[in-house]
N, C-alpha and C positions, 0 to 999 in steps of 0.2 A: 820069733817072728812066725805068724802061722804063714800058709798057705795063700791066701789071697793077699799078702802084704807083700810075699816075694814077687808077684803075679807083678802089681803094681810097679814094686824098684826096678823089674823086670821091665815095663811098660816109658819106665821113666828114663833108662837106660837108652832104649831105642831109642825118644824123642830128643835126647839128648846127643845122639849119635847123627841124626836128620837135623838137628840145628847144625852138627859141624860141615854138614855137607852144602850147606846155605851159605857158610862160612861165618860164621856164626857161633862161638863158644860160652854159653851160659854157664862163664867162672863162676854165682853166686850162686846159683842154684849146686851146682856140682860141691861146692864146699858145705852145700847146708847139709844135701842128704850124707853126704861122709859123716857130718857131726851129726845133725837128728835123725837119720831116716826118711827116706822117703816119703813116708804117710805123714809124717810131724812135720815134713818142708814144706807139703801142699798146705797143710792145715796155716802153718804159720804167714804162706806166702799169702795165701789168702784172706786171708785176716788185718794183712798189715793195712795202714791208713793210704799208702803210696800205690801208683802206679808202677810198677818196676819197669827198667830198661826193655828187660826180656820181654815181657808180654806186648809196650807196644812195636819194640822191635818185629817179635814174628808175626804182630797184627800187622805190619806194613809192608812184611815179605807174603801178605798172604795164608799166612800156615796159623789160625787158627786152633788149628787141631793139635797142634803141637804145643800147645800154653796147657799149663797148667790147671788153668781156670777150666779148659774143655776137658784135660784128664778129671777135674772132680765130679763134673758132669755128666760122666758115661758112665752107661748103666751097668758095665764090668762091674766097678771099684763102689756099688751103692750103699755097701754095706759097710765102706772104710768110713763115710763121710756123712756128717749131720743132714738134717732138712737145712739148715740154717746155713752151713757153710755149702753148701749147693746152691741156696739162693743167691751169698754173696757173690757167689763164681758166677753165675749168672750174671747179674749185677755188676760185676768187673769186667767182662765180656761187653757186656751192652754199652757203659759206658766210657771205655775205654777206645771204642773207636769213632768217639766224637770229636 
């Protein structure tokens, strides 16, 4: 795992750590990165056809910033992630709090 992928698990740790303090435990995501990795959780979670629980869960607590969809977003992590699966994050973002 280089350097900017630990940055990330690093990054996803914390968000992960600020859902529990929402009260709030994103059991699915915490089992994906055990089994894919972090960079391969975003990629997948993102990709999937579904809304997941989590994302509009912390879109309804407000926390944005703590989805997924905004970690693929930021410009830290731009080099982990396509043009393409950027736009979907976007995409999931937008219409997810419809």
């Amino acid at each position: 795992m280089d350097e900017l992928q630990k940055e990330f698990t690093l990054a996803c740790e914390e968000a992960i750590r600020e859902c529990r303090k929402l009260g709030y435990v994103p059991s699915v995501w915490i089992r994906m990165i055990q089994t894919h990795g972090a960079v391969e959780t975003a990629r997948r979670l993102i990709l999937s056809g579904d809304f997941q629980d989590g994302l509009l869960r912390l879109l309804s607590l407000g926390r944005a910033d703590l989805t997924i969809e905004s970690a693929v977003l930021d410009d830290r992590w731009r080099d982990l992630f396509t043009d393409e699966q950027r736009t979907v994050a976007e995409w999931r973002l937008n219409n997810a709090r419809k």
